[in-house]
N, C-alpha and C positions, 0 to 999 in steps of 0.2 A: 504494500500500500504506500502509496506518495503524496504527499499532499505539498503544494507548490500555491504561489502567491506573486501577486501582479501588481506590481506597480506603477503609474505613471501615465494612465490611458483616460484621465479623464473620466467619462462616464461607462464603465464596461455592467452592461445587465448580466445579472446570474444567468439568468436563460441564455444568452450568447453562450459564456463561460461554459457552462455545461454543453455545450452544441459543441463545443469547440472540442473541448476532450472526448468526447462520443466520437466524433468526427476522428477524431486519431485512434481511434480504435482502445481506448482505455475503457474499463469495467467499473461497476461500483460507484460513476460518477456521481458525485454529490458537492454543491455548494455551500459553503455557510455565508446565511445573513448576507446583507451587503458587501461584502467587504474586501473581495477580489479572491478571496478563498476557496479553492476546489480540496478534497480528497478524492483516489480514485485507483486503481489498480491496473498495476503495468510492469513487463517482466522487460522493459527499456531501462537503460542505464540514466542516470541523473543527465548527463551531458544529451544525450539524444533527446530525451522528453525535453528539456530546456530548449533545444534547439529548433524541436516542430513547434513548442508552442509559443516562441517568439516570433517565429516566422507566420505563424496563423496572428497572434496580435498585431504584429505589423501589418499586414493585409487590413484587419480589422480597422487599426486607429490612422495608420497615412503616417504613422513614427516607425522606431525603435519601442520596445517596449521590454523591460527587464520582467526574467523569471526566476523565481529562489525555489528551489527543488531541497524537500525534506523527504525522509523514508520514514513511517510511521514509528521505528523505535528510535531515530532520531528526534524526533515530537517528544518521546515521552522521556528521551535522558534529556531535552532542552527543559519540560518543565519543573523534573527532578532535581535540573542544578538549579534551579530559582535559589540565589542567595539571601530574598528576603520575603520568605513564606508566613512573617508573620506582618507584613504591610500590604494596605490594601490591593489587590489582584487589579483592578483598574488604575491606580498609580503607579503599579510595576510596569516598565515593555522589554518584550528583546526587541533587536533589530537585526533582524535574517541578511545574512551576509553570504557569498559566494564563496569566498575563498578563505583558509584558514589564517587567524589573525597573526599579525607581525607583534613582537615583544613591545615595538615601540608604539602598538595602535591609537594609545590614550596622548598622543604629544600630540601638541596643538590645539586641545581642549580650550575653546572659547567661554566666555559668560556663566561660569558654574556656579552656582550660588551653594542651594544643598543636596543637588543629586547625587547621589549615592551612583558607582558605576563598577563594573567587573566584566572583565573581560569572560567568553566561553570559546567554544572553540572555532566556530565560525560565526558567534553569535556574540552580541555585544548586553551586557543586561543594564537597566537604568531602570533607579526607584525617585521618583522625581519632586520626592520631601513634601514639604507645606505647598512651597510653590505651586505646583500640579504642571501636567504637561500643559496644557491650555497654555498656561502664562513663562513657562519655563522660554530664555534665550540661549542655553546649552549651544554649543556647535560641536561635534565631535566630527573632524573631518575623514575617518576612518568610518565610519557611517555614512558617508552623501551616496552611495550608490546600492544601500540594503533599502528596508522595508519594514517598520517598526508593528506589531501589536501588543496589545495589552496582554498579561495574563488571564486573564480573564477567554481571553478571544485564543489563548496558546491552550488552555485547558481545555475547552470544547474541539478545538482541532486535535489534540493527540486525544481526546478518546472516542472523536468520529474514523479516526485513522486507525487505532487497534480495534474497533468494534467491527470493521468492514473486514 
C-alpha cells in the first residue's frame, strides 16, 4: 500500500485524484478529505509511481506538479517517531520530503520564535508552540520543496494505508 500527496496544483478534486490512480492501474484507491491525499495499492517502485503521477498532474494543471510517495509502514514509523505525542495533533506537522535529510538541514532557519523542530528521516517534524501554524513566520529552507500535514491528517492516512 502507498499512499502519496500532491502538492502545488491549485484546485485538484478528489474525484480527478482518484481517476487518476484508477487510471494507472492502482487498486484500493481511496482519497482523504480534501487534501490532495490518495492511499492505494501498487507493486511499482516509489520512483515509477512518482513519475506517472507527475506526468498525469502535469497534463492535469498546465505545470510541474510534485509527488511524495510513502509505503504504508513508512506512515506508521513516521507517526510513531512523532516526538511530541503529548501536544496537540493539529499543532504538530511533518513535512514529507523526497530525499533523505542532510546533517546540516536545520541551517538557515528563519523567524523561529517557539517551534519546536526535529529532524526524521526524510521527514522534517514541527510542533508550532502558542504561536500556531496560522501565525507562525518559521522558514526552514530544507523544507521549500516537501509538503506539510498535520498529525492529525498523518494518523488517519497510516491507518487508511495499513487497513487497505
Amino acid at each position: 500500500m502507498s499512499h502519496w500527496n500532491v502538492g502545488g496544483t491549485g484546485k485538484l478534486p478528489m474525484p480527478a485524484l482518484k481517476a487518476m490512480c484508477i487510471e494507472e492501474g492502482f487498486a484500493q484507491v481511496q482519497t482523504y478529505l480534501a487534501s490532495g491525499n490518495a492511499v492505494f495499492s501498487s507493486n511499482r517502485s516509489e520512483a515509477q509511481i512518482k513519475t506517472a503521477l507527475e506526468k498525469r498532474l502535469r497534463a492535469f494543471a498546465g505545470k510541474p506538479v510534485g509527488v511524495i510517495v510513502r509505503t504504508a509502514e513508512e506512515m506508521a514509523e513516521i507517526l510513531a517517531a512523532n516526538p511530541w505525542t503529548s501536544t496537540s495533533p493539529a499543532g504538530t506537522y511533518v513535512v514529507f520530503l523526497d530525499d533523505p535529510l542532510p546533517a546540516d538541514a536545520l541551517d538557515g532557519i528563519r523567524h523561529r520564535t517557539d517551534e519546536a523542530i526535529q529532524l526524521g528521516k526524510r521527514e522534517i517534524y514541527i510542533s508550532y508552540g502558542v504561536v500556531g501554524m496560522g501565525r507562525s513566520k518559521l522558514k526552514i529552507p530544507a523544507a521549500a520543496n516537501g509538503t506539510a500535514r498535520n498529525m492529525n491528517t498523518v494518523s488517519a492516512l497510516a491507518k487508511l494505508s495499513a487497513a487497505a
